[in-house]
C-alpha positions as CSV (number, residue, x, y, z in Angstrom):
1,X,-1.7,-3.9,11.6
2,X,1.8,-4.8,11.2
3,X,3.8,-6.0,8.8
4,X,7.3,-7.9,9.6
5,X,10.0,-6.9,7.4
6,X,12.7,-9.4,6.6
7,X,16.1,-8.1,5.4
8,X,17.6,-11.6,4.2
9,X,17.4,-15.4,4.4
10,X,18.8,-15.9,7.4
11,X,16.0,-14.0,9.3
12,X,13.7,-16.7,8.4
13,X,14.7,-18.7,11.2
14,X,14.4,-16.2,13.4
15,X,10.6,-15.6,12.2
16,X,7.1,-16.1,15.0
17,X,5.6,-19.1,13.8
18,X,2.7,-16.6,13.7
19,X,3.6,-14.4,11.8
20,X,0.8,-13.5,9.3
21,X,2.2,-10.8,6.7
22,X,5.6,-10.3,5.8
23,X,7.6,-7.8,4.0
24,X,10.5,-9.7,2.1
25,X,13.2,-7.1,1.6
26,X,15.6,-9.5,-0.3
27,X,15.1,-11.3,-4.0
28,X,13.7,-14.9,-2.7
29,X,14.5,-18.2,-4.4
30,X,12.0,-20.5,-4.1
31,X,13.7,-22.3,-1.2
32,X,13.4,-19.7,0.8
33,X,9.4,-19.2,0.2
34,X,9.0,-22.5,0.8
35,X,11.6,-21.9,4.4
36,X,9.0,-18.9,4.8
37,X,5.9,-21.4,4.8
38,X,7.1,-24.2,6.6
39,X,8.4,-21.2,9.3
40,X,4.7,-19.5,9.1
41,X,2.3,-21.5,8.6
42,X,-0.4,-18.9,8.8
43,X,1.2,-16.5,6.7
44,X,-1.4,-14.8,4.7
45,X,0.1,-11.8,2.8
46,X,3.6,-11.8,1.2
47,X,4.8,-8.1,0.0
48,X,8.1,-7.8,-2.2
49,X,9.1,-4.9,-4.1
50,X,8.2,-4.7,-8.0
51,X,11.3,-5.8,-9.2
52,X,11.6,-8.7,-7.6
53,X,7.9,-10.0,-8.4
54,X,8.2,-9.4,-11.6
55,X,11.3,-12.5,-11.1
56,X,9.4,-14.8,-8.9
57,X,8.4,-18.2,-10.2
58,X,4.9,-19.3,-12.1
59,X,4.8,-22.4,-10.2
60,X,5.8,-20.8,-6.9
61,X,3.1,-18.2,-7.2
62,X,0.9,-21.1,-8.1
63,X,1.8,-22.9,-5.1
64,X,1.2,-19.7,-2.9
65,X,-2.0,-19.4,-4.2
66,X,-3.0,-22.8,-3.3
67,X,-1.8,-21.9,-0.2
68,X,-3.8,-19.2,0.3
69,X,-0.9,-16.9,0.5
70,X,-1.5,-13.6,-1.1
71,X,2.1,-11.8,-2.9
72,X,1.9,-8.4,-3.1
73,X,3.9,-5.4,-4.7
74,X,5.0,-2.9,-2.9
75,X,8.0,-1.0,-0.6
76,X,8.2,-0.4,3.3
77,X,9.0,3.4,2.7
78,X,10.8,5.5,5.0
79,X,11.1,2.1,7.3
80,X,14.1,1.5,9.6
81,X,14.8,-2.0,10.3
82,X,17.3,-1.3,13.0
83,X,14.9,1.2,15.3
84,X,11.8,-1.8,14.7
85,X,11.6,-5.3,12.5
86,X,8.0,-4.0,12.0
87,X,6.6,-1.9,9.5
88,X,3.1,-0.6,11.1
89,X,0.0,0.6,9.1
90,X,-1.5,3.1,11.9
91,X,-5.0,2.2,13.3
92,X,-6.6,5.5,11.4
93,X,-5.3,4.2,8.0
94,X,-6.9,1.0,8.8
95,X,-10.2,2.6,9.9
96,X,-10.3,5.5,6.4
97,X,-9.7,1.9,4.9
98,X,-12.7,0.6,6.6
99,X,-15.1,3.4,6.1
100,X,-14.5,3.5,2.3
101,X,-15.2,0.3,2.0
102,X,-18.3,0.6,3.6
103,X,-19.4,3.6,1.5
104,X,-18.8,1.2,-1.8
105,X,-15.4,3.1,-3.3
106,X,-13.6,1.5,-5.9
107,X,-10.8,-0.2,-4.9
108,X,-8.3,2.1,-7.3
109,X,-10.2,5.5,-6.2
110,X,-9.6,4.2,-2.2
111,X,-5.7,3.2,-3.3
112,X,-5.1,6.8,-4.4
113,X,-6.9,8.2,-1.9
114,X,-5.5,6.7,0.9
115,X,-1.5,7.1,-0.7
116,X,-2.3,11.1,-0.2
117,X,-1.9,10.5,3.5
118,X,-0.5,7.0,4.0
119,X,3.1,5.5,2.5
120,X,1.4,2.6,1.6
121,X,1.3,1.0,-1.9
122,X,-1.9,0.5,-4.0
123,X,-1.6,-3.4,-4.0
124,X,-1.3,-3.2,0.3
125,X,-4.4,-1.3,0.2
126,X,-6.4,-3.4,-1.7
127,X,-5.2,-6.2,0.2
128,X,-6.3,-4.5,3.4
129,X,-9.5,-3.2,1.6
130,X,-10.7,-7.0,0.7
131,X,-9.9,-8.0,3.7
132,X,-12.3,-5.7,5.4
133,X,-15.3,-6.5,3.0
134,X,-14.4,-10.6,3.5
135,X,-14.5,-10.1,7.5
């Protein structure tokens, strides 16, 4: 699974028009989540740091919503943009993921379970975690 981290607005244009989840490493305005969904239109998962959702719109979370866009907290840890534009959640991260949601753990247990050997944060997790008992 990867994740395609985006340093500033200008990258935007630059973006896949398939792109699916995005790491915004930048505060956005709501000009530029709007750029990111006319860019992306299958963009499914949004991840910003803390600080910066705390300072996001009501309406453009709203909108997001309806969009069936999903905004995250969280941090790309330990990533280097210049050596990849892609932050990667390994395969086995993905499968522990998988297997705990098949064994019925609670999404908080699985988040702190799987942060002992991943760099991922809880809210990613969960994300992942839903979308393996939706699919």
């Amino acid at each position: 699974m990867k994740i395609r981290v985006v340093s500033s607005k200008n990258e935007i244009r630059s973006l896949k028009p398939d792109e699916k989840m995005v790491h915004l490493a930048f505060r956005p305005s709501n000009v530029d989540l709007l750029a990111l969904l006319q860019r992306c239109p299958r963009l499914k998962l949004i991840q910003v740091p803390p600080s910066y959702k705390r300072t996001m719109s009501s309406a453009i979370s709203v909108f997001l919503d309806m969009q069936g866009v999903e905004v995250v907290e969280g941090d790309v840890w330990g990533h280097r943009k210049d050596l990849d534009a892609y932050f990667t959640v390994h395969d086995q991260t993905v499968e522990d993921i998988r297997g705990m949601v098949g064994r019925g753990m609670p999404p908080e247990v699985m988040a702190a379970e799987v942060q002992k050997t991943a760099k991922l944060a809880p809210e990613l997790i969960k994300y992942i975690a839903r979308t393996m008992a939706s699919a």
